[in-house]
C-alpha positions as CSV (number, residue, x, y, z in Angstrom):
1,X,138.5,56.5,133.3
2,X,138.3,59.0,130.8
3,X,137.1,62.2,133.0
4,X,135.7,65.6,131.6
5,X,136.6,69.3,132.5
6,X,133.6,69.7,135.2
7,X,133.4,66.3,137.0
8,X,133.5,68.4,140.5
9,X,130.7,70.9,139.5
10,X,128.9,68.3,138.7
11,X,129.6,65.7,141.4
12,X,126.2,66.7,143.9
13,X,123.8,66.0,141.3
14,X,125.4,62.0,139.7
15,X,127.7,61.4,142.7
16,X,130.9,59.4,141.7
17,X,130.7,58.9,137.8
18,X,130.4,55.4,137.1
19,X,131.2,55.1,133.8
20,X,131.4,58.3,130.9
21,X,130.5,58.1,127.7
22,X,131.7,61.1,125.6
23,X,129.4,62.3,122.4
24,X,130.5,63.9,119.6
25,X,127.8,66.6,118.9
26,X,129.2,69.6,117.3
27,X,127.3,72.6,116.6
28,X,129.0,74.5,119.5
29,X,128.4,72.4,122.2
30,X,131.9,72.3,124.0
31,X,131.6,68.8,126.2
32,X,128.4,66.6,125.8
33,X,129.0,63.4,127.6
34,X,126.4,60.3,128.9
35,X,127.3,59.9,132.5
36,X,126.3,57.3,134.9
37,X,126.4,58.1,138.4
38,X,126.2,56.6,141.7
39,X,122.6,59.2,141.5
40,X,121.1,58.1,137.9
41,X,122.2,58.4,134.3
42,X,122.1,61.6,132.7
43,X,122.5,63.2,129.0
44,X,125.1,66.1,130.2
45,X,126.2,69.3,128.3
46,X,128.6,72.0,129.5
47,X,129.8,74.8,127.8
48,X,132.1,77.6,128.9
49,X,131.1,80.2,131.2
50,X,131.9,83.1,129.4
51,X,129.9,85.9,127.5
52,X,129.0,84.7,123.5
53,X,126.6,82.6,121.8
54,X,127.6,79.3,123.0
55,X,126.7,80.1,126.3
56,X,123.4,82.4,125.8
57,X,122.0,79.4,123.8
58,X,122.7,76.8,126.5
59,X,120.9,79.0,129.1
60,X,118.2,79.2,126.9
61,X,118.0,75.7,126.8
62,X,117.6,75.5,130.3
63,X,115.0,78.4,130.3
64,X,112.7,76.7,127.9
65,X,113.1,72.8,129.1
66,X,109.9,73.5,131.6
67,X,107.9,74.4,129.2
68,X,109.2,71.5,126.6
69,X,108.8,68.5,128.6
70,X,107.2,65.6,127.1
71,X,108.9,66.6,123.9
72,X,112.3,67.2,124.6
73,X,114.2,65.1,127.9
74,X,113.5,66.8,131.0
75,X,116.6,68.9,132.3
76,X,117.5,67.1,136.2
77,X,119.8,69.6,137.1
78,X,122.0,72.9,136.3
79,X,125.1,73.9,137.5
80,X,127.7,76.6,136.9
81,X,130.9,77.9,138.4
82,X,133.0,80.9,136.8
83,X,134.5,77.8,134.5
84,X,131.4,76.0,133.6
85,X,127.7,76.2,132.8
86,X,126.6,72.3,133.0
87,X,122.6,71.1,132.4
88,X,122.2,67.8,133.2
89,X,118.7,65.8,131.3
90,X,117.4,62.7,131.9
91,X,119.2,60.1,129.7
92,X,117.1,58.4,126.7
93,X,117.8,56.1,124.1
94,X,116.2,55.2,120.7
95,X,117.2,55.6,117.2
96,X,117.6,58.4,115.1
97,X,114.2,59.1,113.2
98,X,114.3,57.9,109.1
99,X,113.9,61.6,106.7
100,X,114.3,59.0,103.6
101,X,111.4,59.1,101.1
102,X,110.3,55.7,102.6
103,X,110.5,56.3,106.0
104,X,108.0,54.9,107.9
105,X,108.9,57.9,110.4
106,X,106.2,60.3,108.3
107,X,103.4,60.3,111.4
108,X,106.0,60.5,114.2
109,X,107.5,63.6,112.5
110,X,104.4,65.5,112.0
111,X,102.8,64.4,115.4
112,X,105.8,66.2,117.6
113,X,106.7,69.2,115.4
114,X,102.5,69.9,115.7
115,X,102.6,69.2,119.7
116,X,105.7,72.2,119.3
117,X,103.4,74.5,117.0
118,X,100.7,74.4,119.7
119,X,102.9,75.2,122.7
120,X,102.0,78.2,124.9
121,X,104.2,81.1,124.8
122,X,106.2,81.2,128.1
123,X,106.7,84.5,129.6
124,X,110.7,83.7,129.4
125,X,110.1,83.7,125.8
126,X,108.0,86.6,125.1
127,X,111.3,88.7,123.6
128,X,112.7,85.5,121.6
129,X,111.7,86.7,118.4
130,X,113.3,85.1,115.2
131,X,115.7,87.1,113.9
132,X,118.1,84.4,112.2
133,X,117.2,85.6,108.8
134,X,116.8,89.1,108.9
135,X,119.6,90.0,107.6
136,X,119.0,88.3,104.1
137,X,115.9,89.8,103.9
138,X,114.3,93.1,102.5
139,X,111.7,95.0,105.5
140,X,108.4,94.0,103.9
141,X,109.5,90.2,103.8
142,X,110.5,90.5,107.4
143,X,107.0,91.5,108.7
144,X,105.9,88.5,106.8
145,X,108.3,85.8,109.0
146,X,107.6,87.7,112.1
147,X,105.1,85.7,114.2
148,X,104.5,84.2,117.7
149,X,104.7,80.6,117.2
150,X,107.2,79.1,119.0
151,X,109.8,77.3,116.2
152,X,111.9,74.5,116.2
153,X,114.1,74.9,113.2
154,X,117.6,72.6,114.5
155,X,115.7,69.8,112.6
156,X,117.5,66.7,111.1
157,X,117.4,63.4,111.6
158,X,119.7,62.9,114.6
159,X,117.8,65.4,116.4
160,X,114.3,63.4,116.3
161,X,115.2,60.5,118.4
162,X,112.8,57.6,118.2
163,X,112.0,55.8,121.5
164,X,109.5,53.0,121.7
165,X,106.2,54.7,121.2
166,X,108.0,58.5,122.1
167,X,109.3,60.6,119.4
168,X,111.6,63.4,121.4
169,X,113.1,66.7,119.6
170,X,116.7,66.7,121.4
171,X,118.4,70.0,121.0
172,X,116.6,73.1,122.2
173,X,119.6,75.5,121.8
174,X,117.8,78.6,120.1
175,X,113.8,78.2,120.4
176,X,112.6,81.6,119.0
177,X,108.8,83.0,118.2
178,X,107.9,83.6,114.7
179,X,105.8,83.0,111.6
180,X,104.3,79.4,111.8
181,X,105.8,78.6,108.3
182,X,109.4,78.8,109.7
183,X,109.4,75.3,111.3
184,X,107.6,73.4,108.1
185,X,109.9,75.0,105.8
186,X,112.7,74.3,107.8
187,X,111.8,70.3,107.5
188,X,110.9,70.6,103.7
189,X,114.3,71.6,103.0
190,X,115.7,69.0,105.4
191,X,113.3,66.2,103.5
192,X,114.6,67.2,99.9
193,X,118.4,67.1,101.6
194,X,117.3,63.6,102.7
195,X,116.5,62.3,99.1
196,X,113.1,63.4,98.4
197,X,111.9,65.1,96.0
198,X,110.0,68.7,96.4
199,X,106.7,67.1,95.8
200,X,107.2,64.6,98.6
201,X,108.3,67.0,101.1
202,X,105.2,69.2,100.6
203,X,103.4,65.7,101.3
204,X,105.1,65.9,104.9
205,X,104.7,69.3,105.4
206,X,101.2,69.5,104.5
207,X,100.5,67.7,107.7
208,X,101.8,70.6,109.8
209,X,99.3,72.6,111.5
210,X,102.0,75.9,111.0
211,X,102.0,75.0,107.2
212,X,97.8,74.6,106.9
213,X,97.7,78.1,109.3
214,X,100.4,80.1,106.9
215,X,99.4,82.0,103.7
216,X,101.1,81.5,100.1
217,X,102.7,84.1,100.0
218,X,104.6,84.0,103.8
219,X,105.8,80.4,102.3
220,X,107.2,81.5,99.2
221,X,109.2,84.5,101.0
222,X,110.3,82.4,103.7
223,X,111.7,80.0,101.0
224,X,113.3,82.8,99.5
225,X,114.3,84.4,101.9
226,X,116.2,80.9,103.2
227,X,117.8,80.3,99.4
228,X,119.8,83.6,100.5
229,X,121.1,82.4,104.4
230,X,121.9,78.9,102.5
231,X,123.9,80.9,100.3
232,X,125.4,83.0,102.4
233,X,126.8,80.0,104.2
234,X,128.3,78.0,101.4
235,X,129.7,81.3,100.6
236,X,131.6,81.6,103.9
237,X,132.4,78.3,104.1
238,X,132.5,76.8,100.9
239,X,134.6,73.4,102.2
240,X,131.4,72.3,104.0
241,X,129.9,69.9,101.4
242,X,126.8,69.5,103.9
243,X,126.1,73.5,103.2
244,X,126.3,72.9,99.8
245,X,123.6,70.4,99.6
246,X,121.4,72.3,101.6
247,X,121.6,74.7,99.7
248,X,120.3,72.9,96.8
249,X,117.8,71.4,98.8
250,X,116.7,75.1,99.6
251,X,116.3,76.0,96.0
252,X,114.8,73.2,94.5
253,X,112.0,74.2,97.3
254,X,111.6,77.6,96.6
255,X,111.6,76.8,92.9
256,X,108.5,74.2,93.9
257,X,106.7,76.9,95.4
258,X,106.3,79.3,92.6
């Protein structure tokens, strides 16, 4: 059987592994893996333990899962040696929620990434504040995106998992507080990537309670501001076609909201 890198560290919280399923996840995540165990199925992540952003994302994962349950899969279990920094989440399955312009998906989407707008503010996360796109943008537009909403801007379609009834928002690798148009722009851009058109994404973002609470103007900045990261990226890595698109997705939105 195919084993992974932590199968020891992890061996008190599944018991003998069963049966491993590795995932291919990318976006930094070093080993992701489904893993059944003599003690329950699990949804497992590891990453190495050593200083840099792969690791101070995944123990903010952990740090915010408390607060998050109900939307995102309950973290079980963490572990870490000096090799390793494991979580372990309960195990769910579904389908990957529909961004196309017909998607039936619409009420799901709006329904979860509300239930994250509304969330408390942990203490934990009282010093998260969004910083992402301060560089790309001038001091006045940054007091406009500062904020204390909590965000969930890793949003695509693989990352809203469709279960039954559920909707879940996997992937809780850099929740950070700021202006409550962040997360609706964040989809709107997603939506136009899927295939809609600029028009139709404002129909699904006009849902959001972050979108109904935010002024004009912090939505047209934001959109701005977001043309320029987009950029940025294709710019430093101009073989990704996916950053390319995005970015045109990001400017046909900002050229809506004029």
């Amino acid at each position: 059987m195919t084993s992974i890198p932590f199968n020891e560290l992890i061996h008190p919280y599944t018991g003998d592994v069963l049966e491993l399923r590795p995932v291919e996840k990318g976006h930094g995540w070093s080993t992701t893996a489904i893993v059944v165990g003599e003690k329950g199925e699990f949804f497992v992540k590891g990453v190495p333990n050593r200083p840099g952003g792969r690791l101070d994302s995944a123990r903010r994962e952990a740090a915010i899962n408390p607060t998050v349950q109900g939307i995102s899969p309950t973290m079980r279990w963490q572990a870490e040696d000096e090799k390793w920094f494991v979580m372990g989440f309960d195990l769910v399955q579904g389908r990957a929620a529909d961004f196309g312009p017909d998607s039936s998906d619409r009420e799901r989407v709006v329904e979860v990434l509300n239930r994250v707008s509304a969330l408390p503010v942990p203490d934990i996360a009282r010093g998260w504040q969004e910083t992402r796109w301060d560089r790309f943008a001038t001091d006045e537009e940054r007091e406009l995106l500062a904020g204390d909403t909590m965000t969930y801007t890793d949003i695509h379609e693989n990352n809203v998992l469709v279960e039954g009834e559920r909707t879940w928002l996997l992937d809780w690798a850099w929740p950070t507080l700021g202006a409550s148009v962040i997360t609706p722009s964040c989809l709107a851009v997603q939506l136009i990537a899927s295939g809609h058109t600029p028009d139709s994404a404002l129909g699904w973002v006009s849902g959001l309670e972050g979108w109904k609470t935010s002024s004009e103007e912090s939505a047209v900045v934001f959109a701005r501001v977001d043309v320029r990261m987009h950029r940025w990226s294709v710019e430093a890595r101009p073989e990704e076609e996916w950053l390319k698109a995005m970015l045109v997705a990001a400017e046909a939105w900002v050229e809506r909201l004029r």
